[in-house]
N, C-alpha and C positions, 0 to 999 in steps of 0.2 A: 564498522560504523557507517552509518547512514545517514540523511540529512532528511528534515523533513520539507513537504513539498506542500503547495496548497496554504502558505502563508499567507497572513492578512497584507492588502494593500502598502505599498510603504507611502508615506505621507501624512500632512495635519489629520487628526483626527478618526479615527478609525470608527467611532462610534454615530449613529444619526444621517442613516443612507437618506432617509424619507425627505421627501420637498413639506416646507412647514405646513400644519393643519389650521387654517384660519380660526377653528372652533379650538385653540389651545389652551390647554389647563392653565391658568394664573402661576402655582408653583414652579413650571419652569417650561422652557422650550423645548422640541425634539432635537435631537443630539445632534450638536454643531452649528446650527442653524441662528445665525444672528441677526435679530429682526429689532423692532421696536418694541416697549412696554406699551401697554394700557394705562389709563389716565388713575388706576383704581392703584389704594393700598400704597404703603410706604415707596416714597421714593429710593431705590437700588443706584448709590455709586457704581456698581458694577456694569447695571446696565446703561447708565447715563455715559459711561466711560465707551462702550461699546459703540455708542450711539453717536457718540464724539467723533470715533473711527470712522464709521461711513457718513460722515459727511466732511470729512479731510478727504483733499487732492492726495493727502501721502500718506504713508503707511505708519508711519512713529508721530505720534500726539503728544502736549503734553496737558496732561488734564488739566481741565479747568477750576478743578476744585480737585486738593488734595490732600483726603481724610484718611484718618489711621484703620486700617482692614487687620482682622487677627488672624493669624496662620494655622491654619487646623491640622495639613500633613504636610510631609518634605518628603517623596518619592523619587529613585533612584533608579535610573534603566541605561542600558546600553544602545545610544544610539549607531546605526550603521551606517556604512558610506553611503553619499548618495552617488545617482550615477554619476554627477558630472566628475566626482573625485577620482583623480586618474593614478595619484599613489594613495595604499593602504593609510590612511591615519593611526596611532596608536588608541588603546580602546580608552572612548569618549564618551564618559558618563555623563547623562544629561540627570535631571530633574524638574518635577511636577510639582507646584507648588499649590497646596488646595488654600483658597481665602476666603473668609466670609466679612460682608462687611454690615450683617443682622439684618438684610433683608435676602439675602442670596447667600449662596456659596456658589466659587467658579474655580476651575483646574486651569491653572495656568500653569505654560511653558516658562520654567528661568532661564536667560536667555546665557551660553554659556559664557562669558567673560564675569555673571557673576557666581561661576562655582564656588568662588576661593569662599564666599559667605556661609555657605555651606561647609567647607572643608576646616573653617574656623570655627564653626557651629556660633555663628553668628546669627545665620538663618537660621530660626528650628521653631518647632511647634508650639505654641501657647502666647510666643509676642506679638504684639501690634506694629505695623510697619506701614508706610507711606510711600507708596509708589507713586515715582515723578515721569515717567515713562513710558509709554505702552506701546506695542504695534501689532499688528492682525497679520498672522501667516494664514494664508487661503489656502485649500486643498483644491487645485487647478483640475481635477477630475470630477469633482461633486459641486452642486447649486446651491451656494451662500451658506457654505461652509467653512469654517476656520478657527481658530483658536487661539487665544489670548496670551500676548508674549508680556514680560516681565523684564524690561530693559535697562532702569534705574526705580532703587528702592533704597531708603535708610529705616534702619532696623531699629528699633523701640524697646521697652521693658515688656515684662513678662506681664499678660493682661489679668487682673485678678477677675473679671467673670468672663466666663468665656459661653457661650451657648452653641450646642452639637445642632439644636432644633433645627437653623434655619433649613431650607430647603434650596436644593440645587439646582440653579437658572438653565441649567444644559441635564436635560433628567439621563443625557447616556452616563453619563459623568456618577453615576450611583448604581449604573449597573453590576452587575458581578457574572463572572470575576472582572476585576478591575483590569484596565488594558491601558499603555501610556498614552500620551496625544500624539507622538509622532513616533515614525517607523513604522519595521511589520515586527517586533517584539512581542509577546503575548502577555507579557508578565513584567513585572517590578522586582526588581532586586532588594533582599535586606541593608537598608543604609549606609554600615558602616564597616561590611566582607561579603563577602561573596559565596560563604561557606554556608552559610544559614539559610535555610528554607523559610520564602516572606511571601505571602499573598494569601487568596483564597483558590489558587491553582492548586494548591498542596493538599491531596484528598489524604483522608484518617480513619475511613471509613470501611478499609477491606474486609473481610473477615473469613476466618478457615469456612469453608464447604466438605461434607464428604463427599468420597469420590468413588465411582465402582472401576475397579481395579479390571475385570473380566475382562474385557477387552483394552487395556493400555498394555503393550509392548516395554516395560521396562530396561534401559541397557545401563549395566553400572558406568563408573568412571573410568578403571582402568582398563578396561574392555573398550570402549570407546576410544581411549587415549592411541590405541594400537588399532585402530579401526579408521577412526573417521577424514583422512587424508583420502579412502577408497570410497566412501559415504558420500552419497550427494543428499539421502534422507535421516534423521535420525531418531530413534525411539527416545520416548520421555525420561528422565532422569526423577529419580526420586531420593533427595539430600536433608540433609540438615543445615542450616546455618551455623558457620561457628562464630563467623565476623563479618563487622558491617563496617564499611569505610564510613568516615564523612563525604559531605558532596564536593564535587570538584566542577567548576564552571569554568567552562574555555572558549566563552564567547568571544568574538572579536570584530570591530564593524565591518569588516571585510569578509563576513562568516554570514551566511544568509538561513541559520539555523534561529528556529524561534525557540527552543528552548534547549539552550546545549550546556546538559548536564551530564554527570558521569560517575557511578560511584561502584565501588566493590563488592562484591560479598564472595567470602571465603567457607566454602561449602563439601560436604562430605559423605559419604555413604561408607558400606564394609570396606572398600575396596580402596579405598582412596582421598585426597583432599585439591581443591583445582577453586581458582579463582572465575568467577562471574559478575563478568562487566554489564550494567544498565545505562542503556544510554540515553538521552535525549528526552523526552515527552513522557517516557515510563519512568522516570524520576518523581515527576509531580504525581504522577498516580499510583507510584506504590512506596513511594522510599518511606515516607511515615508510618503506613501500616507493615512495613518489616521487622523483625527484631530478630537479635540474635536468640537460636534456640528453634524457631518456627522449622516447621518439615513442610517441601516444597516441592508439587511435580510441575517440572519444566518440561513444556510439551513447542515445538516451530522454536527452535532458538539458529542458531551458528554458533559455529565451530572453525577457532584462526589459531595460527599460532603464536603464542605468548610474546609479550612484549621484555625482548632482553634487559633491560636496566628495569625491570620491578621487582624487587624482594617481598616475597610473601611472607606474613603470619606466620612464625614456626608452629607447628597444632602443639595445644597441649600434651596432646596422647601420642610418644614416639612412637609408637606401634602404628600409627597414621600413614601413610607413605603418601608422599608431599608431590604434586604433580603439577612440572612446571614449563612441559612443550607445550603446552595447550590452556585458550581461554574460552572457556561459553561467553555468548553474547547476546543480550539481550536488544531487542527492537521494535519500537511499537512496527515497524512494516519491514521487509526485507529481511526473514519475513517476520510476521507478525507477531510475534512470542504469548503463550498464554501459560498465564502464572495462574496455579492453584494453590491456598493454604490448605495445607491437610490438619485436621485436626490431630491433637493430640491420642485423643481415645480411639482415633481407628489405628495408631500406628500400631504394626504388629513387631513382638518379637523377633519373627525369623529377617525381619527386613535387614535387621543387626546394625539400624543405623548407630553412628557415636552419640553417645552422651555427651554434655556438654561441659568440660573440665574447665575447673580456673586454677590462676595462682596464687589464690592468695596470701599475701607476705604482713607477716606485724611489723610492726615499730621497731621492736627490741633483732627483728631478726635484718635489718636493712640493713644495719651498719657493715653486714658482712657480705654485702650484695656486690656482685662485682658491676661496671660498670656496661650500661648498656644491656644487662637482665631486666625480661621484661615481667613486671607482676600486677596486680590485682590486689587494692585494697578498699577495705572498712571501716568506718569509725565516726568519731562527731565531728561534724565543723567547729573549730574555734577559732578561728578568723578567717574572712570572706576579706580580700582586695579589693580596690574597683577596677573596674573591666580599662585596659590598655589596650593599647593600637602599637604594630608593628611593622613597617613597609614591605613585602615582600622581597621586591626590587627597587633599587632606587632611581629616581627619577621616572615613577609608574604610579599609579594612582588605587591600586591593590595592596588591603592590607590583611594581617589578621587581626584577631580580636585574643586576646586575653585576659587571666587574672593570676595572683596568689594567692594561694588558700591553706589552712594549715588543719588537719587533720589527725583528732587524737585517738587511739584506741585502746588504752588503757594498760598496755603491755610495757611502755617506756616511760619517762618522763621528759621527752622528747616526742616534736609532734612530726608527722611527715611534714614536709614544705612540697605542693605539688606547683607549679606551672602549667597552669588547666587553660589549654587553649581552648576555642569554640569546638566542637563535636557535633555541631549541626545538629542541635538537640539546641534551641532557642528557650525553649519553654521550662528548661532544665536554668542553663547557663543565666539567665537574668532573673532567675527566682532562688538562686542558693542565697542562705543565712545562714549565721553560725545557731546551733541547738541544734543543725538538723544532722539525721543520721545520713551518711554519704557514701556511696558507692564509684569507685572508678576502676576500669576496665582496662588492661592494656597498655599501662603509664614504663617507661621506661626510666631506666635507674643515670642518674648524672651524678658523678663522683669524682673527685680530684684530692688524690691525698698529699701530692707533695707540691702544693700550696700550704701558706697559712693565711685566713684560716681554713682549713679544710672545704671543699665545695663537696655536700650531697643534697641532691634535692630529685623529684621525679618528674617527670614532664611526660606529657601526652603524646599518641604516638595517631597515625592514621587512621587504625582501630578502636581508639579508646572510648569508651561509653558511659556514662555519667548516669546515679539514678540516686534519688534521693527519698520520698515519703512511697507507701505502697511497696515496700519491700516481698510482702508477701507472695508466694507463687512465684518467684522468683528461681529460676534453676540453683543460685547462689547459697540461696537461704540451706542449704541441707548442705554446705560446704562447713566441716570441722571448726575451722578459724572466723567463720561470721557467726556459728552457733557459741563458741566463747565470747566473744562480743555483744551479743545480745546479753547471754547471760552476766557479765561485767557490767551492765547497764541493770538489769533487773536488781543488783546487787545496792543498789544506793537509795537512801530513802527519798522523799517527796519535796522537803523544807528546800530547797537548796534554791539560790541567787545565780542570775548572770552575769555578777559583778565584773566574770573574766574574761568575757568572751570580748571581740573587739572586733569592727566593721571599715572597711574602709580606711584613706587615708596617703600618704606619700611612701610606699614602700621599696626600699633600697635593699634590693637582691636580683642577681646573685653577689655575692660580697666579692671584691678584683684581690687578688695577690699579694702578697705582703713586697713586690719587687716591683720594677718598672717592666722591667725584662720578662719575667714572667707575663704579668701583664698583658704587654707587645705580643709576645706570642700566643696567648687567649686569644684575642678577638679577628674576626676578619675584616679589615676595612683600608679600602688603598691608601688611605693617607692617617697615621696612625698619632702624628700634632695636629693639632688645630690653630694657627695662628689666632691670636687676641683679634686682632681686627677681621677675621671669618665669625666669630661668634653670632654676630648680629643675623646674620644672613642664616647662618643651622640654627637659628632659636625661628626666624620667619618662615625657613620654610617648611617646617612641623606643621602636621593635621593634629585638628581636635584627639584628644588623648595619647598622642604618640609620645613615646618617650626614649629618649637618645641619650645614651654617656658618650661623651667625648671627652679628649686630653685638650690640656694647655699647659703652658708655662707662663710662669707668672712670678710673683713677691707677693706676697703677705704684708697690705699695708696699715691696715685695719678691723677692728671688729667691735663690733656691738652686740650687748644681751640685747633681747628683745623678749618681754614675758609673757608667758601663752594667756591670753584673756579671762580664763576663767580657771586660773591659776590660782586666782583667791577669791573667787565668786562665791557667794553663797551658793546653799543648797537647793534654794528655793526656786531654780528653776527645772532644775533635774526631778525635785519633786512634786514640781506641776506636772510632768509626765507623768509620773511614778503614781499618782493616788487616782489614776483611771482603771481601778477594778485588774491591776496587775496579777497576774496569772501568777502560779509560783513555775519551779523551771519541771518540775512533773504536769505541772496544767499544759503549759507552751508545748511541750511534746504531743500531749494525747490533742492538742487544736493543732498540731501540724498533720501529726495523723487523719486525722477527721476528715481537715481541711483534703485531704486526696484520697480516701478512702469513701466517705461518709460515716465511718464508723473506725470502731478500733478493734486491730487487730493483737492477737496475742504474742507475733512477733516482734512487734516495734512497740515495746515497754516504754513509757517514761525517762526522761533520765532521772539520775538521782541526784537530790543535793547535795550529796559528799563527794560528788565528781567537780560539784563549783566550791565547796568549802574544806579543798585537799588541807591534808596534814602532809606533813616531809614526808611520808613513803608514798603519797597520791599524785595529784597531778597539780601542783598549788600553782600561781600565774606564773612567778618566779622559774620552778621546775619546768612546768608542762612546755615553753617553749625555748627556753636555754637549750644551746647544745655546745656540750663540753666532749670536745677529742684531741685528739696528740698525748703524748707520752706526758706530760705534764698538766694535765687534764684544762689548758689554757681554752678560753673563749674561743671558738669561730665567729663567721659573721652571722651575728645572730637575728636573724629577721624582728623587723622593726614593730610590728603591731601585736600584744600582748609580751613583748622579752621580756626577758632579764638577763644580767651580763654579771659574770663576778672577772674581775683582772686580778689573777692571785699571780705575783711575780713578775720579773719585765721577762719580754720574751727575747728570745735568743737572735742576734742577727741584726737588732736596731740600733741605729746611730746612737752613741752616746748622750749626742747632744739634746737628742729627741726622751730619752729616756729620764728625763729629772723631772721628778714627783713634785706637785705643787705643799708648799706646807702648809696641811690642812689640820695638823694637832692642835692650833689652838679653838679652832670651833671645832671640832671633834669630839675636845674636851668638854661643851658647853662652855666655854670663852667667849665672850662676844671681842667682835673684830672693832678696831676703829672705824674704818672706812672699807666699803664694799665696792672697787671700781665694776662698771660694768659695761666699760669702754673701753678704748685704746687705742693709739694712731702711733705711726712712727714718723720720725723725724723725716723723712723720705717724703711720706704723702702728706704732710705740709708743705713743704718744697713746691710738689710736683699738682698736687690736684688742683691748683685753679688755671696751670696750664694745658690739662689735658685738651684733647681733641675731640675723643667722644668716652661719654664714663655713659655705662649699661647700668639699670637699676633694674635685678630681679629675685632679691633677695624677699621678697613680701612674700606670706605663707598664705595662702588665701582658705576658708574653711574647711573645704573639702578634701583638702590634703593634710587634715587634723584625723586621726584615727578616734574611732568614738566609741564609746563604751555602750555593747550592741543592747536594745531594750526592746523585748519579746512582743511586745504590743504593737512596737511603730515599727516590727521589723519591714511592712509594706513599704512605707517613706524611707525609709533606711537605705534597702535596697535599690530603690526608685534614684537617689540621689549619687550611690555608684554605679549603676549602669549609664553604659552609652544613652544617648537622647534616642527620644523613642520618634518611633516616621510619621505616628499617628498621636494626637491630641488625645491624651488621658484623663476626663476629668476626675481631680483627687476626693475623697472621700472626705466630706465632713470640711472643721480648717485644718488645714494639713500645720503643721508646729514648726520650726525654723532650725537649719542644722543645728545655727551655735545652742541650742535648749540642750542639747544633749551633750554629757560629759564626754570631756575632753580622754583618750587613755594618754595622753602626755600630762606632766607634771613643772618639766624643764622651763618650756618655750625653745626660743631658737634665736641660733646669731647671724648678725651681718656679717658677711666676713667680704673685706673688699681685698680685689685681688688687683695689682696695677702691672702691664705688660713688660714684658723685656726691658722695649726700649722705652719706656714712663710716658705712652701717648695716650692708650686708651687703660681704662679698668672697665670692672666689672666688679657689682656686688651680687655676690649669690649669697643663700643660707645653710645653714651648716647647723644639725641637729644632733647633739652632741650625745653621748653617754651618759644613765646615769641610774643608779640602782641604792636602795638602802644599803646592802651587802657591800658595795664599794665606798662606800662613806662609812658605815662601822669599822671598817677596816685599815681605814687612811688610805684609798688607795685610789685618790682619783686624778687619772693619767694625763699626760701633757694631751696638746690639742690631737698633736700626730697621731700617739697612741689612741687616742679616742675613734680616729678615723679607721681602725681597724675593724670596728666594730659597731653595725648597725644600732640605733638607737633604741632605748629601751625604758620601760616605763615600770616605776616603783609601785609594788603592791601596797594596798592599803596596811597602816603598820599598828600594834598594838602593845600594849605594853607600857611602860614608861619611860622605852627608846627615843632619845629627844636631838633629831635629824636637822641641819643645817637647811635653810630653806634655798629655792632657787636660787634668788638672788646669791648664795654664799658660794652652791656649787658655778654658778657660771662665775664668780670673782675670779675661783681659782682657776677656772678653763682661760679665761683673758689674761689672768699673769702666765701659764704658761705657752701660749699667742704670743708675747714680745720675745719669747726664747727663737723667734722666727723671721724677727726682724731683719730685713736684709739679704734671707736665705733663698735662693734661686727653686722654686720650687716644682713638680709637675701635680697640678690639678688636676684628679678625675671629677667629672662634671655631670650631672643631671638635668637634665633638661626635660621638661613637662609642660606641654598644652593642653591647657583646661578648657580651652575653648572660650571664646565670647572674648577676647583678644586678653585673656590672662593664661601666663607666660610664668613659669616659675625654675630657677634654677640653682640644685642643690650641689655644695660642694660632696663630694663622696667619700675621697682620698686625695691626701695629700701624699706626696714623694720627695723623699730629700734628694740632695747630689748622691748623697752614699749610698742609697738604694734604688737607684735609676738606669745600673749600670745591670 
């Protein structure tokens, strides 16, 4: 590894060396340069504010007039130590805040104490805010130079016009690539990980070259492996790709690299398979135009030996021999490494590079996957997550980024459940929707069978690679198991609806153990209770979309229905969407195709509508995302956005007391009830609740954690509203429509459930989103509260028939009577916890634990 040298200055402003031009352009000044306006053209807050500045004795102002500015970007860099810092600081993300206030736009510095507004996504793109604050950091090297700090601001609604037009008072400040205001960094970081490849440093543009062979010196891999300890020069390699890591960033302000990146590629010839590390500056210039598959001559690289704790990629092909004392390395200098694509058409036969194998696995064949098998699958999306936050470490400011997704392929009636973490593939990750056809690479198998209810789901691995429309030319496509897939899709006709597919929403997975103990032993976290009175503080100090389960102990003192909004809403606004020229779900395929090809290809068929209007042997909503295992074909936890759950029997091992069925026979029967409560308190939290000390309220379900029923037209807006907040100001298309327009996939609503501490000083109200399925109301089967905690929530298909189903109100009657069976009872809470950002705070009960199963 090398460092690079010849870095930009470190200090304010890096851009606008020049002393200012008296003859300057009206639209802005030369870079950094803070002078006066002209008498001409709209008065500029921005620059009056500037103006404010020099002529203040001191450096912090507070303006004299303070108007609302709209926020166009929130950019994200690593600042580094300066010299006078004499210990390393831990890495300190600053941000660049772009504002316009309609006569300018100006890149200002947020000064750090107000990160957290950012970290709450308080600050972000499209609001108006009012800066009460400002001060001028000078670059003590350059002549009246400096840049606009951001000292105190309150943050506003989101502005409904916004305009890109204005033009930039500082014209360095639109240069490209874009560079931060301070440090010697060269580049910006993606918002919200570090994994993702953000700016216009990230070139896409390489492309294969032929090559004449006549004179290049080829040496294989294993030939080298037994050679280059003796080698000071070595001849070009010529490989294949088989894998491509994501990026790895190991910046740190104490790290005097401008761009310190790192990623893998696992690569191959006849002879052998050997990892090759790119480091630093040759990330931004080739990681995008790599793929796995490309044939590569490496000509000036190095040669080290392997770094002992990295486990490589096993090849698909055992015949491979896996090469693990040694790593190539790549370097823009030291020395200089020159990468050439070889095209396809000149690869020759005798060269005998590998072929590029996969694994891929169907649905019906996972169940027998052991754990920790790595495979390769295909199929449709039927529900897309919103993208999650996870901390790496704690008390660090590094996260990742996530979702869950649920993917069908027609082989089961069972969908995979993936854990699709970022893949540094941006342009992928923030544009999946359900319809589309999806590829994923390299996912590792998570399996746990002696839990209930059973844990299998897939999750992404270092290698994993994501591809979704443009299937074709694909090394894939000629793989056995994606050519039955396709064919399974051609197989269905035109007519069909997306009635079932579902976006977005509060998803509660992976589902915890049917034990405490169990439980305890899952997770890693040094303090495995959470006292009632810590709650406050693990809900404040969550970043925007992070989400936390934590335990408590508690009582069960109270609960309330709460009914979902558009529970008995007409139709009429589902069909205000609906009658914009709606595609049928064959149209929405061949406009996704389109939309990445410009045309259609014969690979990526349509889907059919009998894939959306399954009968019992197809994939109906009910089937397609149920999963029934254990010897008595009982419930797992069955992911929450399109389920369905059937509870046939009690299960084996639960409290008795937990175990008593609410009696639902007489509206079963079509009986009407007297009286429907759809409250309840115990004698306890009458007592106790007006002496509490502090009672939490975060039982409020706020929209976006409402799962929606996905619609092929707005899938842009859809998607837009479960991705993380973007760095840069999007203006939306046309008037963009409002979440709540779009159908709800819940049916229920959801409960208050208040929970009061140990010792009766604090509660807390969180929400608890119960079970609930035709299938289990035909059948009388709907389980006390406990039981219901077993099982992720789930939403009833539309029914037909002259089936005449108890309405919400009747099934949460009977969830609240059986609530008072818990009166009293010392219980352990698993808890959810979600920040949604913009200081909304949401938190789900998950499971409950009795004494008898805590042991």
């Amino acid at each position: 590894m090398s460092g690079e040298s010849g870095q930009p200055e470190a200090g304010p402003s890096h851009a606008g060396l020049d002393w200012p031009n008296p003859e300057r352009n009206r639209a802005g000044v030369p870079g950094g340069v803070i002078r006066r306006a002209g008498a001409q053209g709209p008065r500029s807050w921005i620059q009056k504010v500037l103006e404010q500045i020099m002529d203040s004795p001191r450096q912090c102002v507070t303006p004299s007039e303070v108007v609302p500015v709209t926020v166009l970007a929130v950019q994200r860099y690593l600042l580094e130590d300066e010299p006078r810092d004499t210990v390393p600081k831990p890495p300190l993300y600053c941000y660049d805040v772009t504002i316009s206030d309609g006569v300018y736009q100006e890149k200002c510095y947020l000064d750090p104490s107000l990160n957290s507004l950012v970290y709450q996504n308080i600050l972000k793109v499209g609001i108006q805010m009012r800066i009460s604050r400002v001060s001028c950091l000078y670059n003590e090297k350059r002549i009246g130079q400096g840049i606009l700090c951001i000292d105190n601001v309150h943050c506003g609604e989101t502005s409904d016009s916004i305009s890109l037009e204005t033009p930039f008072r500082n014209r360095a400040h639109q240069e490209k690539p874009e560079r931060p205001l301070r440090g010697g960094k060269s580049h910006y970081l993606a918002l919200w990980n570090n994994e993702d490849p953000y700016g216009d440093i990230w070139l896409t543009d390489k492309q294969p070259e032929e090559h004449n062979f006549s004179d290049t010196k080829i040496i294989s891999l294993s030939h080298l492996e037994m050679t280059w300890t003796n080698r000071r020069n070595f001849p070009a390699l010529l490989v294949r790709i088989l894998h491509k890591s994501k990026l790895r960033y190991y910046g740190k302000p104490d790290k005097k690299m401008i761009e310190p990146y790192q990623t893998f590629l696992e690569v191959a010839d006849s002879s052998g398979t050997v990892s090759v590390i790119m480091w630093n500056a040759l990330c931004p210039e080739w990681y995008k135009s790599l793929r796995v598959g490309l044939v590569l001559l490496l000509q000036d690289y190095s040669v080290k030996k392997s770094y002992p704790f990295r486990i490589q990629p096993v090849p698909v092909d055992p015949q491979i021999k896996l090469i693990s004392t040694m790593e190539i390395c790549l370097n823009l200098r030291d020395p200089p490494t020159n990468i050439i694509i070889i095209p396809e058409k000149q690869v020759k036969p005798e060269w005998r590079l590998p072929k590029l194998n996969h694994r891929f696995t169907t649905r019906s064949e996972l169940d027998d996957m052991p754990e920790n098998c790595i495979c390769d699958v295909i199929g449709l999306l039927v529900f897309v997550g919103r993208v999650q936050r996870s901390k790496k470490k704690e008390n660090r400011e590094d996260f990742w980024s996530y979702r869950w997704i649920h993917i069908a392929d027609g082989t089961s009636e069972q969908p995979f459940i993936v854990e699709l973490f970022s893949t540094s593939q941006p342009e992928i990750f923030e544009n999946i929707y359900p319809m589309a056809y999806f590829v994923c690479t390299q996912l590792k198998v998570v399996r746990n069978d002696n839990q209930v209810p059973k844990l299998l789901y897939l999750t992404t691995t270092n290698e994993s690679g994501v591809f979704i429309t443009g299937h074709r030319g694909q090394p894939y496509t000629y793989d056995a198991k994606v050519k039955n897939f396709i064919q399974w899709i051609r197989t269905k006709s035109d007519s069909g609806e997306q009635k079932n597919m579902v976006i977005g929403g509060y998803y509660p997975y992976p589902p915890v153990p049917e034990t405490f103990s169990k439980y305890s032993s899952s997770i890693k976290v040094e303090s495995l209770l959470t006292a009632i009175s810590e709650v406050r503080k693990e809900i404040e100090d969550l970043q925007y979309r992070e989400q936390k389960r934590i335990a408590i102990q508690g009582i069960i003192t109270a609960i309330k229905y709460i009914p979902h909004s558009s529970a008995t809403e007409s139709a009429s606004a589902s069909e205000t969407l609906r009658n914009a020229n709606r595609p049928s779900t064959s149209q929405a395929a061949r406009v996704e195709i389109q939309e990445s090809n410009g045309k259609r290809h014969q690979d990526d068929e349509p889907v059919n509508s009998q894939y959306f209007q399954t009968t019992s042997t197809n994939l109906s909503l009910s089937n397609k995302i149920r999963i029934l295992q254990g010897p008595h074909a009982n419930p797992v936890a069955v992911p929450q956005p399109g389920a369905s759950v059937q509870t046939k029997g009690i299960k084996p091992g639960m409290p008795s007391i937990f175990n008593r069925r609410a009696n639902t026979n007489a509206s079963l029967q079509g009986k009407a009830r007297k009286t429907i409560s759809d409250r309840w308190e115990s004698q306890l939290w009458r007592e106790k609740k007006f002496g509490l000390i502090d009672h939490l309220h975060y039982s409020h379900v706020y929209p976006e954690s409402i799962p929606r029923k996905f619609m092929f037209e707005h899938r842009k807006f859809l998607s837009e509203q479960y991705n993380s907040q973007p760095a840069k100001y999007v203006p939306p298309e046309g008037r963009p429509p409002k979440l709540d327009d779009f159908k709800s996939a819940r049916s229920l609503g959801h409960f208050e459930v208040t929970i009061l501490g140990l010792n009766h000083e604090i509660a807390i109200d969180v929400a608890f989103l119960p079970m609930y399925c035709p299938e289990d109301i035909r059948t009388s089967q709907i389980d006390t509260l406990l039981t219901s905690m077993n099982y992720s929530c789930a939403y009833p298909q539309d029914t037909t028939g002259n089936d005449r189903l108890p309405g919400p109100r009747a099934v949460a009657g009977d969830i609240i009577k059986a609530a008072t069976e818990l009166d009293r009872v010392h219980i352990v809470g698993i808890l959810d916890i979600c920040n949604l950002g913009n200081n909304k705070v949401e938190v789900y009960l998950h499971k409950i634990y009795s004494p008898e199963n805590t042991s």
